[in-house]
N, C-alpha and C positions, 0 to 999 in steps of 0.2 A: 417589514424592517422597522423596527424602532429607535430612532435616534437620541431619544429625549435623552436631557441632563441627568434624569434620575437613574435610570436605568443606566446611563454610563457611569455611574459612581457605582452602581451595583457592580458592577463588571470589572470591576477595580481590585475584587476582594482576590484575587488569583494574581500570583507574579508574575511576569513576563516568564518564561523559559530560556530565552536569551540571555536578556543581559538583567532581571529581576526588576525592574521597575512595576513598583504598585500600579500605574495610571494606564487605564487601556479604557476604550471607548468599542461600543456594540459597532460593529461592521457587519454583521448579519445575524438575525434574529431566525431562529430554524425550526418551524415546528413538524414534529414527525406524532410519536403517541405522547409526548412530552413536549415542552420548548427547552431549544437548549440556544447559544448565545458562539457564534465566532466574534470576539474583542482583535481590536490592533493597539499593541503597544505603542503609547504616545510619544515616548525615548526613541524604540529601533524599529517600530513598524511591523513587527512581527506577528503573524495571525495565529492564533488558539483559540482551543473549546475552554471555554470558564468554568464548565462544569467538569470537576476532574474523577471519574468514580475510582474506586478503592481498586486496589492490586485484585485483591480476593472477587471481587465484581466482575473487572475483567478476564479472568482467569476462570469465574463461574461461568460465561458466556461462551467461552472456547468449548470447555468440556463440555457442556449440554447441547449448545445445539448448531454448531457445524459441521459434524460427519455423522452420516451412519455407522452403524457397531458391525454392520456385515462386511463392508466392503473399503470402508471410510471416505467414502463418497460424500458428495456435495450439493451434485446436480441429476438430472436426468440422463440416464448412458448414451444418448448423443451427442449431450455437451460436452461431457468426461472425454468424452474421444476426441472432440477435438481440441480438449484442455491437454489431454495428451500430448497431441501433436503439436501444440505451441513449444510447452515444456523440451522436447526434444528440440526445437528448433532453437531453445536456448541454450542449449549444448552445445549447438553449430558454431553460434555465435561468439561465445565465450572460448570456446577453441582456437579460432580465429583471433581473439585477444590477446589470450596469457601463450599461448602453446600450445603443443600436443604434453600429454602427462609423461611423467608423473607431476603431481603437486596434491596438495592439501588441502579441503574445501569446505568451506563452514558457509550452509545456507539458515540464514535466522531467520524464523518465524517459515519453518521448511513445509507448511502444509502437509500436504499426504504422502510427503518425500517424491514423487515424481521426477521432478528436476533431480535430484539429488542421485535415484536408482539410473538416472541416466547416463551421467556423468561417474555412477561408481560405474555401471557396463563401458564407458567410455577409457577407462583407467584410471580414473582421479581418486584418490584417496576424500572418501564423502561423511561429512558431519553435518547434523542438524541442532535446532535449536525448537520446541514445541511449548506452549502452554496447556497443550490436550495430551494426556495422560493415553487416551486410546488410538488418538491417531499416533503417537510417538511410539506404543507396542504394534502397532498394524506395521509402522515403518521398518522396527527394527526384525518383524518375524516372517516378514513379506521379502523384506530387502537386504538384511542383514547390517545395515546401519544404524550406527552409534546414535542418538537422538539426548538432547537431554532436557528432560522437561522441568521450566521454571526460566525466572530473568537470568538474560545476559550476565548482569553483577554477580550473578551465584554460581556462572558455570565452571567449570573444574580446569578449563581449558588453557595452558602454560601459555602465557608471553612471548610473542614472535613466533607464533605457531602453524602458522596458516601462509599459503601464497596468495587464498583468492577468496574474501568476504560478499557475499552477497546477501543484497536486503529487497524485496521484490516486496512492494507493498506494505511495510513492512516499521518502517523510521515515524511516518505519520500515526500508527500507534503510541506510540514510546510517550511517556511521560515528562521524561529527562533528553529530549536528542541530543544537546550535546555532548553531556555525558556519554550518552548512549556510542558516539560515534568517536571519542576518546579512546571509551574501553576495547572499540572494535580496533583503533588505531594502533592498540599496546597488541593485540593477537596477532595483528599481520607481521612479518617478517620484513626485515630491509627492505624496500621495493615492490612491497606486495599490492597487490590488487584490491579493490571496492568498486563492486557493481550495484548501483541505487536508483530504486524508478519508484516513483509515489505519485498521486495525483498534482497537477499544476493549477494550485489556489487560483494564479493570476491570468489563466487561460482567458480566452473571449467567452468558451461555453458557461463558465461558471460567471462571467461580469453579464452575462445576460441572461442563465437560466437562475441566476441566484440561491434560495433555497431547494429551486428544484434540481442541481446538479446532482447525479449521483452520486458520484465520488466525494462530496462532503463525508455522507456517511455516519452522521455522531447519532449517538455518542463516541462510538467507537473509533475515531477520530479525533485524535488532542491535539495533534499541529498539524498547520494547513501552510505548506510550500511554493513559494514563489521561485524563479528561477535565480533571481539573486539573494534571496533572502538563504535558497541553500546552498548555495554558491558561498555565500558570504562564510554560513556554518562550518562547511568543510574546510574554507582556508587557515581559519582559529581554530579546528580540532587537527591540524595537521596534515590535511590530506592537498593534492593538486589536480584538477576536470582536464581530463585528455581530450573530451569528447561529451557534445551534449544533442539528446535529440528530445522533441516533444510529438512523435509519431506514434502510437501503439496498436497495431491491428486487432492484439487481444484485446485489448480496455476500449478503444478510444472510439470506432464507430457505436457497438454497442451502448455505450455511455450516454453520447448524444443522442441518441435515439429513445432510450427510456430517459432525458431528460426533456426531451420532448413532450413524452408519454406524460411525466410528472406535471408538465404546466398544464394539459389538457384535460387532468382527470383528477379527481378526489383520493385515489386511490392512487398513495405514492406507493414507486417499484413494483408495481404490481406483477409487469411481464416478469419480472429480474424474480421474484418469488414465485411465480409460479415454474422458474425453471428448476429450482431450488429444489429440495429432496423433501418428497413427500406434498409438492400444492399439486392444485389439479388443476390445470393446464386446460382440461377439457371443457371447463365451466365457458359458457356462452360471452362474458366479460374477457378473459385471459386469451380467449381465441379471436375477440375483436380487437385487443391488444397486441397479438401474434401478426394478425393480418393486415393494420396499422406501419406496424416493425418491417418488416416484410417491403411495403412501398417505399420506407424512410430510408433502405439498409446504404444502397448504392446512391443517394445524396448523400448521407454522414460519411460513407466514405472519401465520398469528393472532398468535402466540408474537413475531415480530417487531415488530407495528404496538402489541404491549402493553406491551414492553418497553421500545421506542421512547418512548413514553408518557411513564414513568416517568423518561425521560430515561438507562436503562441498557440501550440496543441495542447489537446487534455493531458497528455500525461507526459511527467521530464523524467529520462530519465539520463543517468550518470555513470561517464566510466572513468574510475578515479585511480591513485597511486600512491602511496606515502611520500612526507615531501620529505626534501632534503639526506633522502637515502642515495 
């Protein structure tokens, strides 16, 4: 990490996303194949990447290289299956929230539509949102769902149109959040739902594994989420927290464990890419990695369900409502 004066005047040259103040100071220096810079705003305290790449950059990174063309896959077919099986159980969940269907459902940044073919099998009436061009035709010829690929700000989609917004991973992209969670504010309907889970900047894992946390993530990563800092967001873009957790079975052992992995070894993410589509898994390094993983799995889990507790887990996530409907 590097503190120095100079470099926090460097880190200055990017607004806040907040509230736009020029002055931010280096709160973690990150090096991955590049260095990139988390600043905190000196005005609201607010965490961002300083480096902000271009629309067309992030949108080149979707298209090339997160799905296969066959199948629009991601991982290896035993991860898939049990990425499946989460995705259904967020079905469960979400049932359990708004109702049983009908209602109108817009998942942004919908992946391989998954969650989304669930919920249309469930009744719901299912929309997505993609910046990949192939996995939004895989969605809609696989599942028969609507997808529209390109930003939020551009989609076609009418004013109070939706009962149930959902952002899974999803906001911490965004360039503009609070923008971003305005324009979702105007889709939802009186009393409509937002469900939001992103990584938790202000976790314990991340104040002690620092650079090496996964879930950082940058570039591709522009805001990094506190629990009151998104708390705070939602209240000024109109929305009201029914309910808050920082548990995730899916994200959150895994996480600690290849951040584990990250402080121990040169090779950041290594296991996390070799589950990925197309590494080899089998090389002598990714199988000491595996078997590593393997002893750490049921600690991180303890370590999760404690820290969770305390209300300082790897990942928040939010179930929200419009206010004042």
């Amino acid at each position: 990490m590097n503190d120095s004066d100079d470099h926090g005047r460097e880190a200055a040259s990017r607004p806040c996303y907040h509230c736009g103040a020029a002055a931010a100071d280096t709160w973690l220096t990150y090096e991955a194949d590049q260095r990139f810079d988390i600043v905190t705003c000196r005005r609201c305290g607010f965490l961002f990447t300083r480096e902000l790449p271009s629309t067309d950059e992030l949108m080149g990174f979707y298209q090339e290289n997160y799905y296969r063309e066959d199948d629009c896959g991601r991982f290896l077919q035993p991860v898939e299956r049990v990425i499946s099986a989460f995705r259904r159980r967020r079905v469960d969940m979400i049932r359990k929230w708004i109702g049983p269907p009908p209602g109108r459902v817009l998942d942004i940044g919908c992946g391989r539509g998954l969650f989304l073919a669930h919920m249309k099998s469930a009744g719901y009436e299912a929309f997505g949102t993609q910046f990949s061009r192939p996995a939004a035709n895989f969605i809609q010829q696989r599942h028969g769902i609507d997808v529209f690929v390109g930003e939020l700000a551009d989609s076609p989609y009418a004013d109070s149109s939706f009962d149930l917004i959902t952002l899974w991973h999803v906001l911490e992209h965004t360039r503009d959040p609070a923008e971003y969670l305005r324009r979702i504010r105007r889709l939802l309907k009186p009393g409509g739902h937002l469900f939001i889970e992103v990584p938790n900047a202000g976790c314990l894992t991340a104040r002690w594994a620092r650079g090496a946390w996964l879930h950082f993530d940058l570039p591709r990563h522009l805001a990094h989420f506190t629990s009151d800092h998104l708390g705070t967001l939602l209240g000024e873009t109109g929305f009201v927290i029914d309910r808050k957790r920082t548990f995730s079975l899916e994200y959150g052992p895994f996480g600690v464990v290849q951040s584990v992995l990250n402080m121990a070894s040169a090779r950041r993410n290594y296991l996390y890419d070799g589950l990925s589509t197309g590494a080899n898994m089998l090389s002598p390094g990714r199988l000491a990695h595996a078997g590593v993983a393997g002893l750490l799995a049921a600690p991180a889990l303890v370590y999760c369900a404690a820290t969770a507790a305390a209300g300082d887990g790897d990942i928040l996530s939010l179930w929200c409502r419009t206010a004042g409907d």
